[in-house]
N, C-alpha and C positions, 0 to 999 in steps of 0.2 A: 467720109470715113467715120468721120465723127457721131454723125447722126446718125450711121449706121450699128454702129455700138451703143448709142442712146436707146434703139431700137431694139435691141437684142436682150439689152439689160431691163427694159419696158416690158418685154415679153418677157423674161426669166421671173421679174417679180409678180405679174399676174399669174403666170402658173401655178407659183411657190404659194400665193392668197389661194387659189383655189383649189389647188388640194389641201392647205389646211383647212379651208370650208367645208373639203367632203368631207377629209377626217371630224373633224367635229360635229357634223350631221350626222355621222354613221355613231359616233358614240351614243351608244344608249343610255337614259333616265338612270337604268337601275337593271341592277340583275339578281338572280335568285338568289346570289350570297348576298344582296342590301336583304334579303328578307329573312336573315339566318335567326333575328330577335322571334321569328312565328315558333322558332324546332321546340316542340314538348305538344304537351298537355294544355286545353284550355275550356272553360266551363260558365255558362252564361246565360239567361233568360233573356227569350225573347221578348220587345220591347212589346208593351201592350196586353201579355199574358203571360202572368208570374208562373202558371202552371205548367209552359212551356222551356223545357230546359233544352239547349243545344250544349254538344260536347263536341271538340272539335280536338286532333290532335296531325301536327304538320311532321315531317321529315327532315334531317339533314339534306341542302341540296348538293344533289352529285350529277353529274353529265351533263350540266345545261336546264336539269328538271328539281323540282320540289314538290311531294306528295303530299296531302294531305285528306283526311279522313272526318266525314262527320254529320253526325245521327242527333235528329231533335225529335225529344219523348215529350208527348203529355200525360201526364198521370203516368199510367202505364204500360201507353201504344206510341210505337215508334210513327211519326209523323212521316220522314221521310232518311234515308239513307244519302250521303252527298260525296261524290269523289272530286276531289281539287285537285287540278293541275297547274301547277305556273313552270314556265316554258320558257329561257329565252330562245327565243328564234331570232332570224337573219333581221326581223322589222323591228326587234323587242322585246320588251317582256311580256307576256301573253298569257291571260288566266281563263281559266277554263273548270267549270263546276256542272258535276250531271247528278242527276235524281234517280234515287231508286228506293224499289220498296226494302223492306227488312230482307225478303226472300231474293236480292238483287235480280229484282225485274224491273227494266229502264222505264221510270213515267214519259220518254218520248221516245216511240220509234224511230223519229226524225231526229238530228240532234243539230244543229247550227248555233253554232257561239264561239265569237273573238273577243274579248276582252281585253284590248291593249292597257296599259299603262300608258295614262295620257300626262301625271304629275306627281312627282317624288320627291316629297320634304320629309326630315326628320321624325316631323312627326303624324303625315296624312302621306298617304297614297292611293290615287286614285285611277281607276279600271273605266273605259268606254268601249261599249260592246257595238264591232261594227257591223253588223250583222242587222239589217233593218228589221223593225219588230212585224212579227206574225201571228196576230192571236190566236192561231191554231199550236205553234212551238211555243211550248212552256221555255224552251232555252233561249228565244229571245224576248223574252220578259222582262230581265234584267237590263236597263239603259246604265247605270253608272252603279261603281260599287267602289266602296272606301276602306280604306284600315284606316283608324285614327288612332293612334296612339294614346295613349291618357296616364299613361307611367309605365314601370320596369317591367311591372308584369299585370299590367291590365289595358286589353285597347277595343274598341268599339268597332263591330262590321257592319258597314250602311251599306246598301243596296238601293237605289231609285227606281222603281218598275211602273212595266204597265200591266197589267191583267189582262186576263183573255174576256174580259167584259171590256177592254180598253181604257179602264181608269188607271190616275196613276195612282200607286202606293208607295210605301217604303217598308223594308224589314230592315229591322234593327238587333243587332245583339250585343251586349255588356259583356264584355267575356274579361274573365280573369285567370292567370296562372293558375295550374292543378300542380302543388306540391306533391311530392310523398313523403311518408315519413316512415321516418327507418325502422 
């Protein structure tokens, strides 16, 4: 009788470990209110060409989503139009960025791109696109993309890619807060 409550109670506390195991695998890294520091305006040269300006401007997140918007000009021709999505879904946080011309016409027919959130510290976070790359889809181009933080209101977007020539690259942009003044 005794071993058999040894037994039971054996069983009760492996249960008790592994649902708090699932619980704790289901919690996610980060969710769109960890990225509540992106909501405004932000303004920033791309790395490698001072004549290339990206503007970028995010959302408050509501419903699970967080919007964001953004256009890089050289000189005086818009380069490319960019719509951001960060998502949390059932797996995570999930980012998602599509290209378009000024006139929003999508530069891929095809679109394929997952961007998980694979690491969330205070001051980096970092996006892995699981979508194996296809030099024909520009959307899976992107292999890894970072926020770096660098102060209150200035943080770094690094992207790791490959080209549809298959080499790798990076884009970079300095971005810093767009005040207004009154």
């Amino acid at each position: 009788m005794i071993a058999g409550r040894w037994s039971s109670l054996a069983i009760m506390l492996l249960a008790a470990c592994a649902t708090n195991a699932a619980a704790q695998s289901a919690t996610p890294l980060a969710t769109t209110h960890d990225f509540r520091w992106l909501v405004g305006s932000w303004r920033g040269h791309l790395a490698g060409n001072e004549n290339a300006v990206a503007e970028v401007t995010f959302t408050e997140p509501s419903a699970r989503l967080m919007l964001g918007s953004m256009h890089l000009v050289e000189r005086d021709t818009v380069l490319v139009v960019e719509l951001i999505s960060m998502v949390d879904s059932p797996t995570g946080l999930e980012l998602r960025f599509r290209h378009f011309s000024p006139e929003l016409e999508a530069y891929e027919t095809q679109f394929k791109q997952t961007m998980r959130l694979t690491s969330h510290r205070p001051d980096r976070d970092e996006f892995e696109n699981t979508v194996p790359y296809d030099k024909n889809l520009m959307s899976t181009q992107p292999r890894t993309t970072a926020y770096i933080r660098t102060g209150r209101d200035s943080f770094i977007g690094h992207s790791d890619i490959i080209g549809s020539d298959g080499k790798p690259g990076t884009v970079e942009v300095q971005y810093t807060r767009v005040t207004s003044s009154p």
